[in-house]
Backbone as CSV, one residue per row, in Angstrom:
resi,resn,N_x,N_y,N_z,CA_x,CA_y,CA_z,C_x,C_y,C_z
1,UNK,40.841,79.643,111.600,42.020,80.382,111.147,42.035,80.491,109.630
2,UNK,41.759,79.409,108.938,41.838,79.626,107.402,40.419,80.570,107.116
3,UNK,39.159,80.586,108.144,38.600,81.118,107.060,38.663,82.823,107.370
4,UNK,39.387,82.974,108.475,39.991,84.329,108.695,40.905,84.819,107.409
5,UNK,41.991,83.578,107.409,42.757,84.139,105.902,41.809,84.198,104.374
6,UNK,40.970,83.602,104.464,40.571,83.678,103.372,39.738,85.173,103.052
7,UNK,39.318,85.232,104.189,38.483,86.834,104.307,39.509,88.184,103.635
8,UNK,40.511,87.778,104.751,41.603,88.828,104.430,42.470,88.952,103.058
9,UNK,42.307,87.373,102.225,42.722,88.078,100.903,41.581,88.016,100.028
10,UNK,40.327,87.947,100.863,39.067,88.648,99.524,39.232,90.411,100.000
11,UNK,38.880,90.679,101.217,38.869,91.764,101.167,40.714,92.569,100.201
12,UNK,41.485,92.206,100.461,42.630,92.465,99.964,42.307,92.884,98.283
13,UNK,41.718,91.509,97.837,41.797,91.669,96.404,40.135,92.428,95.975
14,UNK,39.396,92.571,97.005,38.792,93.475,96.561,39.151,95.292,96.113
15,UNK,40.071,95.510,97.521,40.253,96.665,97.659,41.077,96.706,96.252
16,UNK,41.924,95.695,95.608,43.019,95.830,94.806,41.943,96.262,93.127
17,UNK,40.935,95.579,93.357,40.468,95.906,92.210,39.206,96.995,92.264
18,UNK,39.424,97.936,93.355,38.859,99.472,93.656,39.662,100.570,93.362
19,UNK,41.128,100.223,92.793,41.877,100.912,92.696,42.378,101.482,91.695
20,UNK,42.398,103.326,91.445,42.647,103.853,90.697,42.690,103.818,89.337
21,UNK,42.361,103.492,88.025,43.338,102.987,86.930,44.584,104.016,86.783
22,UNK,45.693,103.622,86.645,46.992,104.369,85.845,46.230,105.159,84.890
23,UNK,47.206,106.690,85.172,46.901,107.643,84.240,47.099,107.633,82.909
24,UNK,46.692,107.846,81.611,46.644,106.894,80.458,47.871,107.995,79.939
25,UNK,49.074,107.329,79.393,49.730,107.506,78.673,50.206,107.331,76.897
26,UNK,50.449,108.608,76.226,50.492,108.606,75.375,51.185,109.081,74.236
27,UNK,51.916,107.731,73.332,53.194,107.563,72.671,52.662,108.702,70.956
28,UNK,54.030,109.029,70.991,54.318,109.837,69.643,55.347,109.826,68.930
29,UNK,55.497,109.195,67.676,56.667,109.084,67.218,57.157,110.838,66.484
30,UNK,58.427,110.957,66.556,58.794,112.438,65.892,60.174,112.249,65.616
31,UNK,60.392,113.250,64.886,61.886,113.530,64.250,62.295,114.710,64.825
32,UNK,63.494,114.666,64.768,64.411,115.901,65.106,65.946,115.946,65.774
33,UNK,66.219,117.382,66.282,67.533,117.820,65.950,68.370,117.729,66.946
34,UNK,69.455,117.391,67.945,69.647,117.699,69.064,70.331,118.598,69.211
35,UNK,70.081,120.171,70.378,70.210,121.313,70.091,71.433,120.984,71.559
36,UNK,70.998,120.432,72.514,72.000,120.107,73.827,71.662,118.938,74.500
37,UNK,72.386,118.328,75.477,72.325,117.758,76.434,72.742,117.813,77.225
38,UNK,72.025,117.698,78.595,72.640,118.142,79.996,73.626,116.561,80.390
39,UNK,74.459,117.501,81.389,75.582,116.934,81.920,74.928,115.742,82.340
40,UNK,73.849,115.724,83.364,73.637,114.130,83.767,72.433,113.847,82.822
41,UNK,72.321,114.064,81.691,71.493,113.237,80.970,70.123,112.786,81.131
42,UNK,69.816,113.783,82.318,67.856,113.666,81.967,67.640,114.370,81.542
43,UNK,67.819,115.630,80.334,67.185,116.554,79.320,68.000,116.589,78.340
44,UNK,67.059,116.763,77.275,67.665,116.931,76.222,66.827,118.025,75.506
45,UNK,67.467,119.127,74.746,66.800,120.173,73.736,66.899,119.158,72.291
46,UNK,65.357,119.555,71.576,65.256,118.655,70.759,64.581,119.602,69.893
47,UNK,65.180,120.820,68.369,64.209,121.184,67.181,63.414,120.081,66.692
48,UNK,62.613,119.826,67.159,61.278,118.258,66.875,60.623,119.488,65.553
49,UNK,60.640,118.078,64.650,59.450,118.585,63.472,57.844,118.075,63.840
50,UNK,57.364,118.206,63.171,55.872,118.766,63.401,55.999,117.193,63.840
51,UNK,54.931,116.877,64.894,54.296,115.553,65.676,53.006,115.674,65.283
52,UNK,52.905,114.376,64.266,51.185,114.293,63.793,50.388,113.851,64.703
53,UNK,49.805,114.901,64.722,48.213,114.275,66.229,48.622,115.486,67.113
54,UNK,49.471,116.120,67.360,50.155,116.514,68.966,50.436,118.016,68.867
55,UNK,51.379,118.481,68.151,52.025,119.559,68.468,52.925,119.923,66.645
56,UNK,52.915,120.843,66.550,53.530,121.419,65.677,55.353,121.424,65.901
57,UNK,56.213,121.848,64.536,57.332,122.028,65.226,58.035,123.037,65.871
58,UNK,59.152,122.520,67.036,59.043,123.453,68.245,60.544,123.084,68.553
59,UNK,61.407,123.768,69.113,62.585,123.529,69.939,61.961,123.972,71.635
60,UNK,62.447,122.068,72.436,62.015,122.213,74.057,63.138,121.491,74.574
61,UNK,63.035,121.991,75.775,63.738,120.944,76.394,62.687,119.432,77.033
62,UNK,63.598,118.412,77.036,62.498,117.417,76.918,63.365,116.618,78.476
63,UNK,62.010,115.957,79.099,63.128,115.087,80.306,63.441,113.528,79.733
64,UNK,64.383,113.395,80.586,64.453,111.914,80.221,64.620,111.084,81.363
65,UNK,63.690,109.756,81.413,63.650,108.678,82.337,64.728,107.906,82.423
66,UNK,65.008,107.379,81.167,66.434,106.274,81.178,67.325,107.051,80.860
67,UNK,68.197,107.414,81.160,69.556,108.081,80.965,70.718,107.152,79.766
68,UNK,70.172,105.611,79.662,70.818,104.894,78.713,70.404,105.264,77.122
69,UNK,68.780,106.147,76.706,68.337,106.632,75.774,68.977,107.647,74.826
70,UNK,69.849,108.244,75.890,71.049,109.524,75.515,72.667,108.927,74.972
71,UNK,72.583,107.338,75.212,73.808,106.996,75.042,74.776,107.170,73.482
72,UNK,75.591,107.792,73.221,76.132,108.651,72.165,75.878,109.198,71.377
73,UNK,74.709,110.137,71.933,73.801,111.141,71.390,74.269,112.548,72.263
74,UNK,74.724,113.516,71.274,75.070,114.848,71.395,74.740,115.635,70.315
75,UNK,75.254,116.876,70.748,74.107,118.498,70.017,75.045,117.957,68.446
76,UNK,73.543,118.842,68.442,74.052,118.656,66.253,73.430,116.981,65.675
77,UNK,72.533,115.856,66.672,72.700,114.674,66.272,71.549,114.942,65.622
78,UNK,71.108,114.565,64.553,69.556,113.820,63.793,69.802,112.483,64.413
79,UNK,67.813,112.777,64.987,67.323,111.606,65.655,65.926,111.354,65.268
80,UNK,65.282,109.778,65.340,63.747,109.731,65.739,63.995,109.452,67.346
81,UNK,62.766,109.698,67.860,62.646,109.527,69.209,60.773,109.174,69.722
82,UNK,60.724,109.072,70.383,59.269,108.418,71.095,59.101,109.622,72.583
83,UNK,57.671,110.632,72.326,57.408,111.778,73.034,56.255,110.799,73.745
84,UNK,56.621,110.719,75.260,55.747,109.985,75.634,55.008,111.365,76.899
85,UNK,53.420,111.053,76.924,52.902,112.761,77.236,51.602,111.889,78.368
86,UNK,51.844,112.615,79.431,50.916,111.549,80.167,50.105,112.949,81.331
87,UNK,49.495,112.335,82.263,48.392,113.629,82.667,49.530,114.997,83.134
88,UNK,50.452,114.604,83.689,51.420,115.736,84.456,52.445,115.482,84.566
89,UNK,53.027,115.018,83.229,54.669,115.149,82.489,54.663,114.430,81.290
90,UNK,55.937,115.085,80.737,56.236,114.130,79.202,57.527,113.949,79.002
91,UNK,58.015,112.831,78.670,59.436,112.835,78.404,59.941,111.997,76.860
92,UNK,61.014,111.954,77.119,61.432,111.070,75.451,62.133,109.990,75.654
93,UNK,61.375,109.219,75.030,62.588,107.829,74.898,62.153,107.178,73.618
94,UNK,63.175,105.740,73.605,63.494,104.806,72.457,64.275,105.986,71.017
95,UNK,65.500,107.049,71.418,65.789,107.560,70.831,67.123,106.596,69.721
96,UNK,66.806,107.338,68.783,67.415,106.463,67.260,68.022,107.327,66.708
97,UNK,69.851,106.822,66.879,70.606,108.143,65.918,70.410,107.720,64.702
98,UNK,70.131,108.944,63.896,70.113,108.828,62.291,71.652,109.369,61.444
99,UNK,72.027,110.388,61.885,73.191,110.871,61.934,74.142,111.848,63.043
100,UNK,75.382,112.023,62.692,76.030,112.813,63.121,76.379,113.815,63.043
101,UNK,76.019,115.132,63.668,75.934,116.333,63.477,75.853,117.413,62.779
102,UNK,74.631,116.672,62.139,74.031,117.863,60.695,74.455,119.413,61.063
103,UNK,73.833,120.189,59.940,73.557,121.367,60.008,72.461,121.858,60.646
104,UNK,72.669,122.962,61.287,71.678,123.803,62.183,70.276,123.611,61.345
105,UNK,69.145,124.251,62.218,68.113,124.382,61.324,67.991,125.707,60.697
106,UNK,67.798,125.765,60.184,68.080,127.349,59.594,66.656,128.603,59.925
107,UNK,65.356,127.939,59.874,64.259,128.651,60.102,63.794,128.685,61.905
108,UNK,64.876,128.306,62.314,64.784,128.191,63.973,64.857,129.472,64.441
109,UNK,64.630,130.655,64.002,64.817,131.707,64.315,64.882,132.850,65.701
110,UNK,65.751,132.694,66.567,65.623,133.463,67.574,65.236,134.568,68.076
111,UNK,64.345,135.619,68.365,63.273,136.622,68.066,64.387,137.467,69.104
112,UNK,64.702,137.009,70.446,65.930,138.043,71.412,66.854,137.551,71.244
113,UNK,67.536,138.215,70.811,69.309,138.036,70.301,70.130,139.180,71.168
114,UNK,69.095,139.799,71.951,70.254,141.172,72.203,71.772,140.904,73.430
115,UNK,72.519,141.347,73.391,74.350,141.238,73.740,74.122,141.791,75.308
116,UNK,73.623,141.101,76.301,73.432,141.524,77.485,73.878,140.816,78.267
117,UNK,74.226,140.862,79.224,75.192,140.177,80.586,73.847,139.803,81.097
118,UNK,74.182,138.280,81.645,72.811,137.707,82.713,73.359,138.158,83.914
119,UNK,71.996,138.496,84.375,71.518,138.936,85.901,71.948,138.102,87.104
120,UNK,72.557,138.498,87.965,73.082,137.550,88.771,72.260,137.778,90.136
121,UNK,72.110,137.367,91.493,71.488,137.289,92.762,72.364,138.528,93.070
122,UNK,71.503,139.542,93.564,71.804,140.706,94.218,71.318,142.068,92.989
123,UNK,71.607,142.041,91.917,71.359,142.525,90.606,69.992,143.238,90.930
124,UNK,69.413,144.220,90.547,68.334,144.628,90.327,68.033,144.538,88.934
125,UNK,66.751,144.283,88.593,65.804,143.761,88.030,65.425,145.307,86.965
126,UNK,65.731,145.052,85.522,65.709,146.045,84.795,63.676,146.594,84.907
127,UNK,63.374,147.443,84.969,61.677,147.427,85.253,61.180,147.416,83.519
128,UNK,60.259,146.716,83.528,59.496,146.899,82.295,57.871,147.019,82.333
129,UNK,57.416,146.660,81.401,55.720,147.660,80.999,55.083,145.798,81.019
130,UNK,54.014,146.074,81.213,53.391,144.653,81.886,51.962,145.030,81.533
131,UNK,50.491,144.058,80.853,49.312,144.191,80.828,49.246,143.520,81.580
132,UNK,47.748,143.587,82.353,47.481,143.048,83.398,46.199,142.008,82.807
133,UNK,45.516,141.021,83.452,44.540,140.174,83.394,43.161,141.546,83.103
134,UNK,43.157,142.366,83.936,42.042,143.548,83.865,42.620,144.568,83.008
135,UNK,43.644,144.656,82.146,43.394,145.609,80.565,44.541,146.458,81.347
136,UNK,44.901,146.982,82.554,45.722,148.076,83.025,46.981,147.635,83.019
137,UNK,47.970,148.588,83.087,49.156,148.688,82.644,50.065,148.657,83.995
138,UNK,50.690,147.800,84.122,51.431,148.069,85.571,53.270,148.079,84.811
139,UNK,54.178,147.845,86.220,55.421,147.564,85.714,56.407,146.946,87.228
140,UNK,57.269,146.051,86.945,57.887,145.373,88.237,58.134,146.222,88.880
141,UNK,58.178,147.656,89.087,58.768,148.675,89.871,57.568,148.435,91.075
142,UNK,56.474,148.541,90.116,55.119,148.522,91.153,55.357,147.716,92.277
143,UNK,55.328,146.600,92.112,55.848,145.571,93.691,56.909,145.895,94.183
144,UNK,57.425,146.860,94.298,58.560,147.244,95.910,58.004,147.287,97.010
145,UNK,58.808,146.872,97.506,58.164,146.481,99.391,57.744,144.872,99.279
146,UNK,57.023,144.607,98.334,57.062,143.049,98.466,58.245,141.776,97.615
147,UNK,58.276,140.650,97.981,58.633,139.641,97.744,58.122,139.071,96.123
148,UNK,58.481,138.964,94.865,57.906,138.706,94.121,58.722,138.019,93.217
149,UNK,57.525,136.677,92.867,58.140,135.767,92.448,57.238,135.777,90.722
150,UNK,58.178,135.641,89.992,57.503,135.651,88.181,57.965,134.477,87.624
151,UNK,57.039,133.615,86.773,57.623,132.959,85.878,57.071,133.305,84.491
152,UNK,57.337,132.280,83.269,56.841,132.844,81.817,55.979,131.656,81.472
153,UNK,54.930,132.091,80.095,53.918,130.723,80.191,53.467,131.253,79.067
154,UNK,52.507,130.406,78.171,51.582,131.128,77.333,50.853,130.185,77.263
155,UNK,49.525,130.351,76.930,47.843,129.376,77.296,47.857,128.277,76.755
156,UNK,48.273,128.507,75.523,48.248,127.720,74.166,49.698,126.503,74.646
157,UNK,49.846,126.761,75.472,51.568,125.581,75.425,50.796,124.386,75.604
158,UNK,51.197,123.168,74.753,50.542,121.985,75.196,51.290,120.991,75.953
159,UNK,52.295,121.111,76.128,52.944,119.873,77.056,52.716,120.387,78.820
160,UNK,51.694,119.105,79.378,51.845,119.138,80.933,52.878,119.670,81.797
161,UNK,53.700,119.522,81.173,54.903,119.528,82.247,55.857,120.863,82.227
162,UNK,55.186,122.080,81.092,55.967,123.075,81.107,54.954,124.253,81.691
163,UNK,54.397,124.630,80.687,53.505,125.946,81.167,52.781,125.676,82.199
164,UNK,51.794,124.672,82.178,50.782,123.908,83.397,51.534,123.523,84.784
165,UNK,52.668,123.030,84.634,53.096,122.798,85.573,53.881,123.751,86.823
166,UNK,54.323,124.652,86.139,54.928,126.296,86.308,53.206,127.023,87.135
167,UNK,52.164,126.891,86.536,51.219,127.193,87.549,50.732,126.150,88.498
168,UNK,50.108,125.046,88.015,50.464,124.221,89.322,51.393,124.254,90.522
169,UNK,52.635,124.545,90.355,53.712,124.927,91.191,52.874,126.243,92.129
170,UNK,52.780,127.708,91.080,52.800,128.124,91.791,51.441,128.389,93.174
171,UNK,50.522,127.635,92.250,49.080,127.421,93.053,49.679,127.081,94.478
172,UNK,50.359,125.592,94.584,50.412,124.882,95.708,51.405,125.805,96.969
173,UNK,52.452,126.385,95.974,53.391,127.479,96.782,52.665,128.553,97.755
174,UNK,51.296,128.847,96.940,50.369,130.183,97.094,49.989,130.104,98.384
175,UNK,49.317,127.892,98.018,48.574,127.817,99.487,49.578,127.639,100.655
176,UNK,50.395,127.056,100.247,51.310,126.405,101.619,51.952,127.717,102.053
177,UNK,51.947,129.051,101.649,52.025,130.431,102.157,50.658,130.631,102.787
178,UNK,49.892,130.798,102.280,48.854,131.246,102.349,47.959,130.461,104.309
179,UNK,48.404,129.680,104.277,47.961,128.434,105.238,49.273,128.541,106.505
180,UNK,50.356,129.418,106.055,51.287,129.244,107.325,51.193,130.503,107.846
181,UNK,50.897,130.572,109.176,50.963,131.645,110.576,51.877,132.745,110.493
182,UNK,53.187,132.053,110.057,54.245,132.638,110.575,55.177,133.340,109.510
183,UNK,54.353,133.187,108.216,54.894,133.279,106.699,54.941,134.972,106.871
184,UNK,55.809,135.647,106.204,55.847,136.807,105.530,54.243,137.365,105.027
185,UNK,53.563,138.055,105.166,52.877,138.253,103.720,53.191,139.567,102.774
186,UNK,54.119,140.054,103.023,54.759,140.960,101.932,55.266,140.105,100.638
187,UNK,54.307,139.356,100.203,54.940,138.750,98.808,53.678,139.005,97.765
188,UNK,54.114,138.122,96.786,53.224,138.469,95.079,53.309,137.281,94.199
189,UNK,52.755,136.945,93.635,53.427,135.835,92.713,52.462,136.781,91.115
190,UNK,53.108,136.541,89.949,53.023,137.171,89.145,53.411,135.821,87.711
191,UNK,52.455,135.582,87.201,52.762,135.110,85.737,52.878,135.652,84.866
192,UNK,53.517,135.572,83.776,53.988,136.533,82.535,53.511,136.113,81.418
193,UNK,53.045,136.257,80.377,52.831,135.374,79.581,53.695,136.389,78.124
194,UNK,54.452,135.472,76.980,55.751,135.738,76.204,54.310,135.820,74.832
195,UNK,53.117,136.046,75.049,52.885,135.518,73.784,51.502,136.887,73.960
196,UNK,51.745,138.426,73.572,50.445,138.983,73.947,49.842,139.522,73.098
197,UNK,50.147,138.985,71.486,48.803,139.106,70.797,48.093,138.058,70.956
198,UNK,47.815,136.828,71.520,47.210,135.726,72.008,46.429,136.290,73.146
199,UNK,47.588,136.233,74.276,46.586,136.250,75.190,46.177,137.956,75.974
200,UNK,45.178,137.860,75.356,44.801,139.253,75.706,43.831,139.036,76.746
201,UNK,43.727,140.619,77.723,43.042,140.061,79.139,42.296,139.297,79.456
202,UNK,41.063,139.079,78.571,40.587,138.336,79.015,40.557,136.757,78.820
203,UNK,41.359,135.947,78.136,41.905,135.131,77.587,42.479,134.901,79.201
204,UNK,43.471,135.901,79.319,44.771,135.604,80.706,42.962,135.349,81.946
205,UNK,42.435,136.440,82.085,41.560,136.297,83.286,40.536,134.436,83.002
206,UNK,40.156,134.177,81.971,39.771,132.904,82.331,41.034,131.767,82.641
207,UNK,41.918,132.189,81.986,43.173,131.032,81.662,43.370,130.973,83.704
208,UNK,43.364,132.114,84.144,43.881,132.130,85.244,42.972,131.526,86.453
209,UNK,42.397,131.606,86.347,40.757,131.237,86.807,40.877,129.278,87.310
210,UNK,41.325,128.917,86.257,41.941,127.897,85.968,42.808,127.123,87.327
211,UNK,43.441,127.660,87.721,44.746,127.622,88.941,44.565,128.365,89.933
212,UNK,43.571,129.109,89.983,43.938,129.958,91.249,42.171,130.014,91.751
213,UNK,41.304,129.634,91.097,39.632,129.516,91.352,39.209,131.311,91.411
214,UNK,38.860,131.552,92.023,38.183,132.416,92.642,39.040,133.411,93.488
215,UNK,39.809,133.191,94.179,41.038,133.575,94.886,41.453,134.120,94.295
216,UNK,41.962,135.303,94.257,43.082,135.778,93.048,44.037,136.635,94.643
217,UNK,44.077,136.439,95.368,45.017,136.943,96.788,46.542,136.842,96.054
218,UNK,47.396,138.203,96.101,48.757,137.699,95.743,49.064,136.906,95.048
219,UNK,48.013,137.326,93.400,48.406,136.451,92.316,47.965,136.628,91.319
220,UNK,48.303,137.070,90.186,48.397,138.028,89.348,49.094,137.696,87.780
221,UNK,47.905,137.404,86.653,48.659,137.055,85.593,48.516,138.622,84.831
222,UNK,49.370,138.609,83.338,49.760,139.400,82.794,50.608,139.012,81.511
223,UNK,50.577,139.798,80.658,51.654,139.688,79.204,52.539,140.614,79.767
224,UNK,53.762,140.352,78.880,54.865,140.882,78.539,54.512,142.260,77.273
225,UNK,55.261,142.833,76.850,55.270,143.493,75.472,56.439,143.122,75.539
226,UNK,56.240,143.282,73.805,57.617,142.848,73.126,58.699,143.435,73.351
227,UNK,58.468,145.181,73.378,59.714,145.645,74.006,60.654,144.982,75.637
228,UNK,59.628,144.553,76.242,60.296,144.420,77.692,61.009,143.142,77.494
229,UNK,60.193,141.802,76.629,60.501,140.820,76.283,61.961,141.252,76.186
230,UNK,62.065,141.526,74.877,63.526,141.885,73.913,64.293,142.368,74.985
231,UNK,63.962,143.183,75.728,65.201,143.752,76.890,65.795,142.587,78.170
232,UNK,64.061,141.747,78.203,64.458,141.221,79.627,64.865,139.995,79.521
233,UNK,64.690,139.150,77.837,64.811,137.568,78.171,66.513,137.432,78.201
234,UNK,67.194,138.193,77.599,68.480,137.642,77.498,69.397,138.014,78.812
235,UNK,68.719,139.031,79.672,69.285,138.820,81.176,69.191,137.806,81.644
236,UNK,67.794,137.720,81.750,67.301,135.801,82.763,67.967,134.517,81.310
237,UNK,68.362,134.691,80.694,68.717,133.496,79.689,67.244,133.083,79.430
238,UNK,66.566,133.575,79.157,65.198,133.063,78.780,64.590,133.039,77.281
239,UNK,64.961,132.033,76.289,64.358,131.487,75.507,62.893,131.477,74.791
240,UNK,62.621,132.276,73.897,61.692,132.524,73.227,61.761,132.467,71.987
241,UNK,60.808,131.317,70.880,61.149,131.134,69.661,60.155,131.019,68.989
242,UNK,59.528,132.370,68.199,58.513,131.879,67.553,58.379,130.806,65.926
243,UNK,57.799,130.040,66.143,57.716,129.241,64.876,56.370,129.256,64.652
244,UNK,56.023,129.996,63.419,54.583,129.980,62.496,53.958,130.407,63.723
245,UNK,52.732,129.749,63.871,52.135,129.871,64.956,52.536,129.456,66.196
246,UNK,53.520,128.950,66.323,53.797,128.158,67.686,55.084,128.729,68.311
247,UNK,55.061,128.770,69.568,55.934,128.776,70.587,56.950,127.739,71.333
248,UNK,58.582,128.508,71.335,59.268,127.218,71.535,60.200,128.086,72.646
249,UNK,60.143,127.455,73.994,60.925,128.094,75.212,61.237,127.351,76.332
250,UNK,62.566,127.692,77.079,62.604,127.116,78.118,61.939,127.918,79.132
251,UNK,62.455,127.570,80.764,61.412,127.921,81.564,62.389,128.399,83.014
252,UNK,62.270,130.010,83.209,62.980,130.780,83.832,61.542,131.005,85.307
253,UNK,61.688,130.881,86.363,60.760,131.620,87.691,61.871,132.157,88.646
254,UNK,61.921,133.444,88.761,62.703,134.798,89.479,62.043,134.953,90.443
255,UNK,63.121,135.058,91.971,62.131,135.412,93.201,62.935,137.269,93.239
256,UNK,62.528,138.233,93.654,63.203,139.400,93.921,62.531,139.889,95.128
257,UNK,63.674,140.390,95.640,63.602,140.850,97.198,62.515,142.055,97.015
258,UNK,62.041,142.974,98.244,61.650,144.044,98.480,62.386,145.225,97.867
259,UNK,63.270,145.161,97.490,64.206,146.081,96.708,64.052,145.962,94.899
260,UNK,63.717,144.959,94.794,63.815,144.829,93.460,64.878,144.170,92.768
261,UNK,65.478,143.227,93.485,66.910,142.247,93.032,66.507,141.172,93.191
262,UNK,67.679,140.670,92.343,67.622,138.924,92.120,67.673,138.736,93.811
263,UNK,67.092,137.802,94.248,66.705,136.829,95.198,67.423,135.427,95.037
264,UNK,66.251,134.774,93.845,66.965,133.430,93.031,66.154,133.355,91.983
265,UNK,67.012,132.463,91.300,66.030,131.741,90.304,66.252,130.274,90.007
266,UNK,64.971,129.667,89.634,64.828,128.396,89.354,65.059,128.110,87.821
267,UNK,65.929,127.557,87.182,65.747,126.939,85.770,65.003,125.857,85.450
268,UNK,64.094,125.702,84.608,63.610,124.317,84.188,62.391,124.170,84.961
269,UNK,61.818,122.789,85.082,60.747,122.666,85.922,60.811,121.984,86.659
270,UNK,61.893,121.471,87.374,62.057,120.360,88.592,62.080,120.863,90.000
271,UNK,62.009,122.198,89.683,61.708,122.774,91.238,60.513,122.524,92.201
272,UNK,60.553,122.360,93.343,59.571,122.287,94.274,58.698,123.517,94.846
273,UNK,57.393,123.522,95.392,56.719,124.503,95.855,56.975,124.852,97.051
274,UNK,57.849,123.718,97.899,58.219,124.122,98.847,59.790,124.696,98.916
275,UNK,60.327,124.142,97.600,61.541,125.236,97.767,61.403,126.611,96.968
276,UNK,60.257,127.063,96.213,59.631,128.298,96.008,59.286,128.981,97.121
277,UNK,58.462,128.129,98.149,58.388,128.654,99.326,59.112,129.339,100.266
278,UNK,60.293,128.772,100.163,61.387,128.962,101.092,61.742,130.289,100.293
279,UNK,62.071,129.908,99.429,62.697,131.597,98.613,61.926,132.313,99.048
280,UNK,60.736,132.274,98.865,59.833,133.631,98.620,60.258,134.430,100.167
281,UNK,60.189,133.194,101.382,59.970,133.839,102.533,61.771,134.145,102.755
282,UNK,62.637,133.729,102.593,64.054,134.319,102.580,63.825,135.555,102.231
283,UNK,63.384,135.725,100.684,63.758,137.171,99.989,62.682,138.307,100.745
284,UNK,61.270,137.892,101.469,60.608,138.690,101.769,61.274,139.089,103.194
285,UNK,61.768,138.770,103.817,62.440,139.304,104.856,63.995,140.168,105.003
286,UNK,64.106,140.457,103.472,65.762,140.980,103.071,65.251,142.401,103.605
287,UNK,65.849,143.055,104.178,66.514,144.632,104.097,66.854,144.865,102.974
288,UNK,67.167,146.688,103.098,68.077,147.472,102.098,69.220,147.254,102.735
């Protein structure tokens, strides 16, 4: 009997030390502004000045693990804080008020400012001008009859957990459609990208390559132009801020029916592929 147990915790502690290492995580100290905080206190918008090693400065929304990190910290606060960035998310903690509700930043400059009512579920979808991954010119009108779901991204974004993760999402959504019997296939999924003197087609066709392999079935990247930008971000509340070279945005994905209307939309990135899923196949089965 003992030398049965003894077997069972070699093999035990063998298997224990076959196992995985933890994905390596990695700390950044930074300064900056607090622009909001959500009601339950896992995000916070943060104008962060430049992060040496990492990222330039940027206004994001950032998540947060401990909810005690936020404790009497509100918009307008100067803070340091700790950007912790690991294979597939990043969040902030060990935040340090410095003061109480400075002045704005002044070079934070908002590029869509225009006075437009947001788009509500049922709403049709203003059409705009779209490059495609292959150089041609399409526009959202084009997908009527199908189900189509868009979010916004640009190549160059470096945090895991915003642009990357927004395609990751929609990869896994693609397959778990793609793999069910009984799914709709009147749908589309469509990436946008806010940034198109960057990414020009062929930039988007490797970037895309990336997430979707070889497959490109009902899935489809593309830029924005600036005109459609300027018309379309302040319907969806969608956030676009250029600084110097860098890009600072939150993160809008729109499902629209066969008609061309709001369906739903997801804010932020905590959405699931299977509740993308579900939308897609709700809205692909709407009537006129």
């Amino acid at each position: 009997m003992k030398q049965w147990s003894f077997l069972l915790w070699l093999l035990v502690a063998v298997d224990c030390s076959l196992a995985a290492p933890a994905a390596e995580v990695k700390f950044y100290a930074a300064h900056g502004m607090v622009q909001d905080v959500s009601a339950d206190r896992r995000q916070v918008t943060i104008h962060n000045q430049d992060i040496p090693g990492y990222m330039k400065e940027m206004t994001m929304d950032y998540s947060v693990k401990d909810t005690n990190d936020l404790t009497g910290i509100s918009a307008g606060d100067e803070i340091n804080f700790t950007l912790a960035v690991g294979e597939n998310e990043s969040w902030v903690k060990n935040v340090q008020l410095i003061t109480h509700h400075v002045a704005a930043v002044t070079n934070n400059t908002f590029v869509f400012d225009a006075d437009s009512s947001e788009l509500k579920p049922g709403d049709l979808l203003p059409d705009g001008t779209l490059v495609t991954e292959t150089g041609s010119e399409i526009h959202f009108s084009d997908f009527r009859g199908r189900a189509l779901a868009f979010t916004f991204f640009f190549t160059r974004c470096p945090l895991p957990d915003f642009c990357a993760r927004m395609n990751r999402n929609f990869a896994e959504t693609r397959q778990l459609l793609l793999s069910d019997a009984s799914a709709p296939t009147n749908w589309q999924f469509l990436s946008i990208s806010f940034d198109p003197d960057s990414d020009q087609p062929e930039v988007l066709s490797g970037y895309a390559g990336l997430y979707r392999g070889d497959d490109a079935r009902h899935w489809l990247f593309a830029s924005a132009s600036t005109n459609t930008l300027a018309s379309l971000a302040p319907r969806l509340d969608l956030m676009v801020v250029h600084q110097g070279a860098n890009i600072s945005h939150n993160m809008r994905t729109v499902v629209l029916d066969p008609q061309g209307r709001i369906a739903s939309q997801f804010d932020g990135n905590n959405w699931t592929p299977e509740q993308l899923a579900d939308a897609i196949v709700q809205a692909a089965r709407k009537t006129p």
